[in-house]
N, C-alpha and C positions, 0 to 999 in steps of 0.2 A: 588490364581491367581487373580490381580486386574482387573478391569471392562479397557477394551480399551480406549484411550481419545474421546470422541466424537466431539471435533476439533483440524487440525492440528494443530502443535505445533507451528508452526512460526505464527497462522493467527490471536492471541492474539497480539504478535508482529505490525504485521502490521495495528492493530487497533487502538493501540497502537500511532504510525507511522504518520498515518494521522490521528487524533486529533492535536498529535505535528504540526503539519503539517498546520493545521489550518482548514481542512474538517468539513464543521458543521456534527453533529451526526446524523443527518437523510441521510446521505452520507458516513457515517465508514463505516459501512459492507459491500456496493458497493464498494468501494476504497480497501477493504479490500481482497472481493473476486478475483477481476481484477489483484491485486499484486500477488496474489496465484497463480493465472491460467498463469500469464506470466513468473510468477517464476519456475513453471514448466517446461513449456517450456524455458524456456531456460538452463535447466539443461541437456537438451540436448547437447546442444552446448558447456559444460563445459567441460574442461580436464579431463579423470579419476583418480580417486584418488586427485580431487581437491574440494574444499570446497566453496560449493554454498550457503553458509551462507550469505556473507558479499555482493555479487552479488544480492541476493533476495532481502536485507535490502534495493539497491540501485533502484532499481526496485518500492519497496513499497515509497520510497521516493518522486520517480518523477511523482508516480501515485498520490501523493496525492497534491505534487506541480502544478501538470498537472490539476489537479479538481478546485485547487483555483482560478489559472489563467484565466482557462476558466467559470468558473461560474463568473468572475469579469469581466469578457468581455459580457459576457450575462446582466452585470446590477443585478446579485445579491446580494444580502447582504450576506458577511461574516464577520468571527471575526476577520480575517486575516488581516492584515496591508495593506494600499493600495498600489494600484499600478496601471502601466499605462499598456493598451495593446498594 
C-alpha cells in the first residue's frame, strides 16, 4: 500500500498556472490555495457525472490574472508584461 499524496493533485497544477501566469513566487502558493478552495466550491454547482477538470483549470487561471492585475494597480513590480488599470 503506497503512502497517500500529501498534496492534492490539481494544486501542483495550479502552481503551475500562476507562475504561467506571471504570479511572482512569493505569491504561488497564495494563488494556488485560493484556486483550490474556489475550485471546490464550485463543484458544487457542477452537473453530476460532469467533469470539473477543465472548470478548476479556469478558475486557477483568473486567480492568477486577477493577482497580476491587481498588484499592477497597487504599483508593484512584476514579471508580467505591462498593463494599464
Amino acid at each position: 500500500m503506497g503512502k497517500p499524496p500529501t498534496v492534492f493533485p490539481g494544486f501542483e497544477l495550479f502552481r503551475r498556472l500562476a507562475r504561467r501566469h506571471g504570479v511572482p513566487e512569493r505569491n504561488v502558493e497564495d494563488i494556488a490555495q485560493e484556486a483550490l478552495l474556489r475550485g471546490l466550491e464550485a463543484d458544487k454547482r457542477i452537473d453530476p457525472g460532469g467533469d470539473p477538470a477543465p472548470y478548476r483549470v479556469t478558475i486557477a487561471i483568473n486567480q492568477a490574472r486577477n493577482h497580476v492585475r491587481d498588484a499592477r494597480c497597487r504599483g508593484e513590480v512584476t514579471h508580467a508584461a505591462a498593463a494599464r488599470c
